[in-house]
C-alpha positions as CSV (number, residue, x, y, z in Angstrom):
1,X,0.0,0.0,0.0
2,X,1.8,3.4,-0.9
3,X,1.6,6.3,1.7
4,X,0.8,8.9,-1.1
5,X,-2.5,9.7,-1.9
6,X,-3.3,11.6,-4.7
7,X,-6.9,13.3,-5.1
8,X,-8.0,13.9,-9.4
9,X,-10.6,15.9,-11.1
10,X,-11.5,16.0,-14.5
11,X,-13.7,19.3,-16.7
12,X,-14.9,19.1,-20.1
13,X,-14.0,22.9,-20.0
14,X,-16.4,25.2,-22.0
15,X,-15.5,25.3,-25.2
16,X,-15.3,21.8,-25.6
17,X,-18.0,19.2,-26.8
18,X,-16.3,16.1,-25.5
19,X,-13.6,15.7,-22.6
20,X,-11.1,13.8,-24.2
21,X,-8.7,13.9,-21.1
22,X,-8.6,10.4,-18.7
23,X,-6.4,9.7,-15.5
24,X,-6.6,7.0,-13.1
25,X,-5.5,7.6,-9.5
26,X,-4.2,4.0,-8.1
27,X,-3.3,4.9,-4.9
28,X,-2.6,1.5,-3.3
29,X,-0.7,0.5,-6.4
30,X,1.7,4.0,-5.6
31,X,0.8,5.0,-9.2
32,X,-1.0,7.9,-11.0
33,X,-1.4,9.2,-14.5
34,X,-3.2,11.2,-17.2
35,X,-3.4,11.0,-20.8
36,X,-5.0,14.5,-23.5
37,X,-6.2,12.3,-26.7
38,X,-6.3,14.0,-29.8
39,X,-7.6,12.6,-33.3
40,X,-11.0,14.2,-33.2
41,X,-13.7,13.9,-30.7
42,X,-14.2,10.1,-30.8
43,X,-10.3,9.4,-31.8
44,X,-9.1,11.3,-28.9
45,X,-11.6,10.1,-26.2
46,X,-11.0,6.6,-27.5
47,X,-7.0,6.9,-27.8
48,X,-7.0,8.3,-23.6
49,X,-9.5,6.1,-22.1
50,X,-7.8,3.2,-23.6
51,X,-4.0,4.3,-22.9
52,X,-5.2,5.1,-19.2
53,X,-7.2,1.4,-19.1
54,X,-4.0,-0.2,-20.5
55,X,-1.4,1.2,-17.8
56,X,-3.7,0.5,-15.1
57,X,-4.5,-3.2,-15.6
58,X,-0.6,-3.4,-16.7
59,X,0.4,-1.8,-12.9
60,X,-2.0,-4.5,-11.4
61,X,-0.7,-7.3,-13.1
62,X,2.9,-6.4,-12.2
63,X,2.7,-4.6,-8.7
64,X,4.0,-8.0,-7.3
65,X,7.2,-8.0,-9.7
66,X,8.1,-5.0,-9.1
67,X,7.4,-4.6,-5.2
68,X,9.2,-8.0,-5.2
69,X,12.2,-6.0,-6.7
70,X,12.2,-8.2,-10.0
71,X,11.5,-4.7,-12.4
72,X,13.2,-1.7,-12.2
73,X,10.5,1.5,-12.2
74,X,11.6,2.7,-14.8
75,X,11.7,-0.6,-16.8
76,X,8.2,-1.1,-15.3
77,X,6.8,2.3,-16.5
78,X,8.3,2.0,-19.9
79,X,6.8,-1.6,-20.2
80,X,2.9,0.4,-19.3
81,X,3.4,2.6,-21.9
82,X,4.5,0.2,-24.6
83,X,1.7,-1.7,-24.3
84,X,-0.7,1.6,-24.2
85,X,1.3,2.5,-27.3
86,X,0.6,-1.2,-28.2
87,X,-3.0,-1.1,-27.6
88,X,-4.1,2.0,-29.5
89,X,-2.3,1.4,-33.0
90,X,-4.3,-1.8,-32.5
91,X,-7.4,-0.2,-32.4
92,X,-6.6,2.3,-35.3
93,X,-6.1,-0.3,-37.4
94,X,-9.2,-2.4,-36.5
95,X,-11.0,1.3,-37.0
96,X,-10.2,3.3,-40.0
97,X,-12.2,6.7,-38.6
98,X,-9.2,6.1,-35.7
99,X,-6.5,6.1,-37.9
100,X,-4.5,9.6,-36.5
101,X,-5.8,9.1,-32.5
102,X,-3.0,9.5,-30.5
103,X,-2.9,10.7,-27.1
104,X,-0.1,12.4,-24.7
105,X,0.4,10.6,-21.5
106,X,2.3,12.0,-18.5
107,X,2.5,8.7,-15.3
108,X,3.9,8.6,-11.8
109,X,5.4,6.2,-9.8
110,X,6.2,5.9,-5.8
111,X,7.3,3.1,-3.8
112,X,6.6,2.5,-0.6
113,X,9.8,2.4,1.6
114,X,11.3,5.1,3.8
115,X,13.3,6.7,0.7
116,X,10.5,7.9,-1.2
117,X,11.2,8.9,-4.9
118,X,8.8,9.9,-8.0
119,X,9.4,7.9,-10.5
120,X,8.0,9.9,-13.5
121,X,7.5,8.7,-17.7
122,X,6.2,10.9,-20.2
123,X,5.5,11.6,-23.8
124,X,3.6,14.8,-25.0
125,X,2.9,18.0,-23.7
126,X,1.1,17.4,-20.3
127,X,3.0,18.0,-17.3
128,X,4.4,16.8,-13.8
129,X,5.3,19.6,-11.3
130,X,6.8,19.0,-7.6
131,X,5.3,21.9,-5.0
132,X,7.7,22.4,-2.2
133,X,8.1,25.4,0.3
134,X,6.0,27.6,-1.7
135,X,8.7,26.9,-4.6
136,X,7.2,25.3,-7.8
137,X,9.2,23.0,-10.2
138,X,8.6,21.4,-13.3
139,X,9.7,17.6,-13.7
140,X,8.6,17.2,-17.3
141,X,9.7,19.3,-20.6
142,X,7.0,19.4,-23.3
143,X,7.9,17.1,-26.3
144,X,6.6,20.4,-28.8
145,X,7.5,22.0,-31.6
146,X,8.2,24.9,-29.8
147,X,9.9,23.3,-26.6
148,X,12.5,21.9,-29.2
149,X,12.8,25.9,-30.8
150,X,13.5,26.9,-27.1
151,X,16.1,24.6,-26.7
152,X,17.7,25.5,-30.1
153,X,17.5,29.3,-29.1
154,X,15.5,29.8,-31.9
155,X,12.3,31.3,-30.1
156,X,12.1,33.5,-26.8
157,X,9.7,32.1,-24.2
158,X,7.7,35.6,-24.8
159,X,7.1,34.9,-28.5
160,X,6.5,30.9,-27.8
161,X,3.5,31.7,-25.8
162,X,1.8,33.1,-29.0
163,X,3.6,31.2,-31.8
164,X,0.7,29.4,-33.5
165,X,2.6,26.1,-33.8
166,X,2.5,25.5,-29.6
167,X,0.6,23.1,-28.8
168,X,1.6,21.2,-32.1
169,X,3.5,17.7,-30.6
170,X,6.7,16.0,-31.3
171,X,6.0,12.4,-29.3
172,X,2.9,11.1,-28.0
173,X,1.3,7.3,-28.2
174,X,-0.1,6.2,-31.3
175,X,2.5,8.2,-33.6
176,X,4.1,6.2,-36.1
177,X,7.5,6.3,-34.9
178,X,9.3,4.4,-32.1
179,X,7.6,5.2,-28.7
180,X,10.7,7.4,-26.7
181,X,9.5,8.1,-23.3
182,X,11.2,10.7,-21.0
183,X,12.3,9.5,-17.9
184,X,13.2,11.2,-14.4
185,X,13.4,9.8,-11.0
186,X,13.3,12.7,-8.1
187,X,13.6,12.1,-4.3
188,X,10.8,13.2,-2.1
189,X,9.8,15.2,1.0
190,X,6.6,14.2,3.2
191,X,5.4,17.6,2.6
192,X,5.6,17.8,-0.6
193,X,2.8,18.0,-3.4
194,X,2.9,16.5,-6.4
195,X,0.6,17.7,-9.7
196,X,-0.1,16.3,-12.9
197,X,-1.7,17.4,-15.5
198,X,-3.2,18.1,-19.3
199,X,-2.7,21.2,-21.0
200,X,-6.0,22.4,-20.3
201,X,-4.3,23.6,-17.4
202,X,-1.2,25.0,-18.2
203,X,-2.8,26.8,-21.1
204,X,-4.7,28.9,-18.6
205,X,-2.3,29.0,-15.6
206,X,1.4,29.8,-15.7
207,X,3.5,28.8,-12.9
208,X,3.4,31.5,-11.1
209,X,-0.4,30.8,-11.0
210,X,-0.5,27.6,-10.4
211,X,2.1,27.9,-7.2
212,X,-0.2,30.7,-6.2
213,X,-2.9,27.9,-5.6
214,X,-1.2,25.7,-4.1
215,X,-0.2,28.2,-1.2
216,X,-3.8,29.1,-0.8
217,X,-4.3,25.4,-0.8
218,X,-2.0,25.1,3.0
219,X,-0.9,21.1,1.7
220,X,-4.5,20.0,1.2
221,X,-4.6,17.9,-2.4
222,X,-8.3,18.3,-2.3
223,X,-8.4,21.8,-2.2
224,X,-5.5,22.1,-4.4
225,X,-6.9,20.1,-6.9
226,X,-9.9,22.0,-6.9
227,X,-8.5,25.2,-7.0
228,X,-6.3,24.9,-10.0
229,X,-9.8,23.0,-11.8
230,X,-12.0,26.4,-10.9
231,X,-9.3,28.8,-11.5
232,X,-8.8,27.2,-15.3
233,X,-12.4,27.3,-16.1
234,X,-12.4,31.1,-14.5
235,X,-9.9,32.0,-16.7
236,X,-11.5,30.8,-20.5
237,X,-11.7,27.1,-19.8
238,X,-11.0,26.9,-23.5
239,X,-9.5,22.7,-23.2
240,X,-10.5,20.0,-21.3
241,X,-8.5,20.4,-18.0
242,X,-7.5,17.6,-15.6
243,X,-5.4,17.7,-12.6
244,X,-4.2,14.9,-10.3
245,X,-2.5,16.4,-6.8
246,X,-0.8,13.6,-5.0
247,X,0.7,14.0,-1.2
248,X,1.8,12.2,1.9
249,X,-1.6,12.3,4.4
């Protein structure tokens, strides 16, 4: 049984007229994750739900191996995501209409022991943050068009908040190419707060925002959680938005 617990919430938005965004909050399985489908409205509901319904019967049938110390986490997360990647070009090619789903995928891991670290896998643009004294950090790096233009110095971060190209993505599951997850293992505080999230939120929050809610939220995921949700739809709600906010009780 982990000793995080991590508290999700899930809006359509309003400008949307489908929520294609999915997470699953496993708490006694230490493990957490959300997944932004694109492809359309049924393509993108249909590639989340099913990447999100793949990693979470994968993490039951494995919990065991890896508890038992027989799977390294990151071996164990990149084996989830395989088969999610596995699972939805399967269906695309059962289902013409489904041919471009795809769907970004951001999945956290914690073990119980008394040397807790997130273990954290990604592809696309949505986002894990650590929250710790009042300090926000990101764990994840968009895999954009524009995050690889920042890199490159070709863009500033002022003109990348406009640039029409993004939210355009360079990785996510059910793309073509070889799956290439992003993987980072951080260690942990009791007090911290860990957030995941689609891009519903971040395209309405910056950080600054976002750690501005979390103050306000004095460690409690539930009120966290549902701050950053009504502060996203307050500002335009103009994407589905989905946060998880995971912490030690």
């Amino acid at each position: 049984m982990s000793a995080w617990v991590g508290i999700g919430r899930s809006d359509i938005g309003l400008v949307r007229s489908s929520n294609q965004d999915a997470f699953v909050t496993a708490d006694h399985l230490g493990f957490w994750a959300v997944a932004d489908g694109m492809g359309g409205h049924a393509g993108g509901e249909i590639a989340s739900h099913t990447a999100i319904a793949s990693v979470t019967a994968r993490a039951e049938l494995f919990a065991d191996s890896l508890r038992g110390g027989q799977c390294a986490p990151q071996d164990f997360l990149n084996d989830l995501l395989l088969h999610a990647q596995e699972a939805i070009v399967g269906r695309a090619h059962l289902e013409p209409r489904l041919k471009h789903m795809g769907t970004t995928i951001v999945s956290l891991l914690i073990l119980p022991g008394p040397a807790p670290t997130a273990h954290i896998a990604h592809v696309g643009d949505s986002r894990a943050y650590l929250f710790r004294s009042g300090i926000l950090a990101a764990l994840t790096r968009d895999h954009t068009l524009i995050e690889r233009y920042l890199e490159r110095g070709i863009l500033t971060e002022a003109a990348a908040r406009t640039h029409p190209e993004r939210h355009v993505l360079t990785r996510a599951l059910g793309m073509p190419q070889a799956l290439k997850p992003t993987f980072t293992a951080h260690p942990l505080h009791e007090d911290d707060l860990l957030i995941l999230c689609s891009d519903g939120l971040t395209k309405m929050l910056d950080d600054q925002d976002i750690a501005a809610l979390l103050s306000k939220a004095n460690s409690d995921p539930i009120r966290a959680c549902d701050l950053l949700l009504a502060a996203a739809l307050d500002r335009g709600g103009e994407d589905n938005v989905t946060v998880i906010v995971i912490a030690h009780p």
